[in-house]
C-alpha positions as CSV (number, residue, x, y, z in Angstrom):
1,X,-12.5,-17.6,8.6
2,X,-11.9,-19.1,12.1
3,X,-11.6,-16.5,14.9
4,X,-7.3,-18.0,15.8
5,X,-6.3,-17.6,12.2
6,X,-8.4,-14.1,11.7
7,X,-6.8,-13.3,15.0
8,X,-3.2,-14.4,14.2
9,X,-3.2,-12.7,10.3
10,X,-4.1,-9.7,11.7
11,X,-1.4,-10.0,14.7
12,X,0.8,-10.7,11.6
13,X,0.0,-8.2,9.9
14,X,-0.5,-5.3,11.8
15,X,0.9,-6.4,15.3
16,X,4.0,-3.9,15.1
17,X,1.9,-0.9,14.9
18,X,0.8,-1.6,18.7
19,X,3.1,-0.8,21.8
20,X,4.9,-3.2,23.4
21,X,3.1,-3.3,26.2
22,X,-0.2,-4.4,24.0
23,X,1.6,-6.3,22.6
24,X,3.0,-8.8,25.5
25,X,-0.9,-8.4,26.7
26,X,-2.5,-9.7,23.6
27,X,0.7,-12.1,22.8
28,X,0.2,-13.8,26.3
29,X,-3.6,-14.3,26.6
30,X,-4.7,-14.3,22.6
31,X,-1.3,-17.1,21.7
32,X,0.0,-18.2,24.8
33,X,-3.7,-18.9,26.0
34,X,-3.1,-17.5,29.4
35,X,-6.2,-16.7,31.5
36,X,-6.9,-13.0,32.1
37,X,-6.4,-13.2,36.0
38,X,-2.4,-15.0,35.2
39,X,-1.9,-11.6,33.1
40,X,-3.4,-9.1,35.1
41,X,-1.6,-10.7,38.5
42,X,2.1,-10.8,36.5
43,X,1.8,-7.3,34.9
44,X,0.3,-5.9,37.9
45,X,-3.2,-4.7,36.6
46,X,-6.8,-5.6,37.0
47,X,-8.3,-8.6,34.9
48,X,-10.8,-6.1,33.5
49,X,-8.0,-3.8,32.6
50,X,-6.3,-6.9,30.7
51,X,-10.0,-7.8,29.2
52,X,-10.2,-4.4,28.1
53,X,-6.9,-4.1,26.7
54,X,-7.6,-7.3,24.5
55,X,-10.7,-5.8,23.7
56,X,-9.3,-2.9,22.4
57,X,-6.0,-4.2,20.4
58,X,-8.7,-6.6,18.3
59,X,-10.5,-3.4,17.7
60,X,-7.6,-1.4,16.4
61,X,-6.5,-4.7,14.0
62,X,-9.5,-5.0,12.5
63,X,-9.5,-1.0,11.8
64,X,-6.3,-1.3,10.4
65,X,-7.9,-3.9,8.2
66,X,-10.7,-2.2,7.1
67,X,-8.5,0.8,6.2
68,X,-5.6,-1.5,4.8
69,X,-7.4,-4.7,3.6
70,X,-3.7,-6.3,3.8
71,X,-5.0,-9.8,5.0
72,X,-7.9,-9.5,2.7
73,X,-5.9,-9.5,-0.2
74,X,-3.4,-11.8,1.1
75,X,-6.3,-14.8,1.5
76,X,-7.3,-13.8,-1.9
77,X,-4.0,-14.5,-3.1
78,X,-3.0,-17.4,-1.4
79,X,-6.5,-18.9,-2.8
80,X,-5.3,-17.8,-5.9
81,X,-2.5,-19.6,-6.1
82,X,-3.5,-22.8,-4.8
83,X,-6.6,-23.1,-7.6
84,X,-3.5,-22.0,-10.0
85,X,-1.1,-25.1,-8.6
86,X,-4.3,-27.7,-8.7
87,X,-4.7,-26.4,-12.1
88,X,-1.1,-26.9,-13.6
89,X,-0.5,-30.6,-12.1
90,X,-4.0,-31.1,-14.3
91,X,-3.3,-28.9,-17.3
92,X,-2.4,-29.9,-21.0
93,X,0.6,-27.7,-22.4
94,X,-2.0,-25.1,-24.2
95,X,-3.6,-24.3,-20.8
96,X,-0.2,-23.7,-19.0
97,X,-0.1,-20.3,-21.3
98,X,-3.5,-19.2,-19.4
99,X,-2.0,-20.5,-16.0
100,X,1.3,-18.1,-16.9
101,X,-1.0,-15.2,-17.7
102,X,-2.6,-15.9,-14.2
103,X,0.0,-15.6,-12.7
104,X,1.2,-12.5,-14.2
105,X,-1.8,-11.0,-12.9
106,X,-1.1,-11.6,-9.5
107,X,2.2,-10.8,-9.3
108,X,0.7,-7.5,-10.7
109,X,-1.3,-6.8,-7.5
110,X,1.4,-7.1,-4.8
């Protein structure tokens, strides 16, 4: 998965359970693509401190992953459900009952 979308499902995912503060941080260099010195200089800290900070919030997302596996199952899903909706534009009426059973099962998991 590319490192912006693996960056932004985790945000998504898990962004609320860091403070505001790492939050702005991560929000302004990680989606608003500012450089580290423009963050450091407007919220008065060092670039290494903002470096760091960035450093650190990836870190806590991906733990929060590997405990959670939200976004993991949430690709696995999605992917799911596209194969499912290829499927039924191509599938003859007995094969939709398979395609219903399909989906069943996935409601199931969330």
């Amino acid at each position: 998965m590319d490192k912006i979308l693996e960056q932004t499902l985790l945000y998504d995912f898990y962004g609320e359970l860091l403070t505001e503060h790492q939050k702005q941080i991560y929000e302004d260099v990680v989606f608003g693509d500012y450089s580290l010195s423009e963050v450091a200089e407007e919220q008065g800290i060092s670039r290494q401190g903002v470096h760091d900070l960035v450093k650190r919030c990836n870190k806590l997302l991906q733990e929060y992953e590997s405990r959670l596996h939200l976004v993991e199952r949430f690709v696995a899903v999605k992917r799911q459900i596209e194969e499912m909706k290829r499927s039924l534009q191509e599938a003859a009426e007995p094969d939709r009952e398979e395609l219903t059973r399909r989906l069943d099962k996935i409601l199931e998991e969330l």
